[in-house]
C-alpha positions, 0 to 999 in steps of 0.5 A: 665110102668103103665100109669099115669095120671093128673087131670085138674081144668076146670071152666065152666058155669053150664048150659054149663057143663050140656048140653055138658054132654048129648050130651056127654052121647048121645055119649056113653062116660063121660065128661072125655073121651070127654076131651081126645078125644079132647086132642088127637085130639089137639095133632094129628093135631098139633092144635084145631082141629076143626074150629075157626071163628068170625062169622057164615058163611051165606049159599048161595044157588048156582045159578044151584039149581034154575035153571028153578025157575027164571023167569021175572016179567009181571009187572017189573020196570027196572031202567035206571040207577044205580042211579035211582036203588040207589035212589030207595034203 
């Protein structure tokens, strides 16, 4: 049985299709077989198949990679309070 095909209709900003086409073809591969890799992936794992998020996630260092860099001010000002800290703010 040959295999069939299907064309797809896609309207996209033009700085965009140029810009995903060389990261395409730095890839090895044509705006076309990115597409099917997509399509492949979407049906594979039964949805996008990568992560969709509102915003960027912020990367926070973990404490232990400071370890030894923290260390106490000679010249600190410490706050009796949480309200003189607010006020300070």
């Amino acid at each position: 049985m040959p295999n069939s095909s299907a064309n797809i209709n896609v309207r996209v900003d033009i700085d965009v299709k140029n810009k995903a086409q060389d990261v395409f073809a730095s890839l090895g591969m044509d705006m076309s077989t990115a597409i099917n890799v997509f399509l492949r992936q979407t049906i594979r794992k039964k949805g996008i198949p990568f992560e969709l998020i509102t915003e960027m996630p912020v990367k926070t260092p973990k404490l232990g990679c400071l370890k030894g860099q923290i260390t106490e001010s000679d010249d600190h000002n410490w706050f009796e309070s949480m309200e003189d800290f607010k006020e300070y703010m």
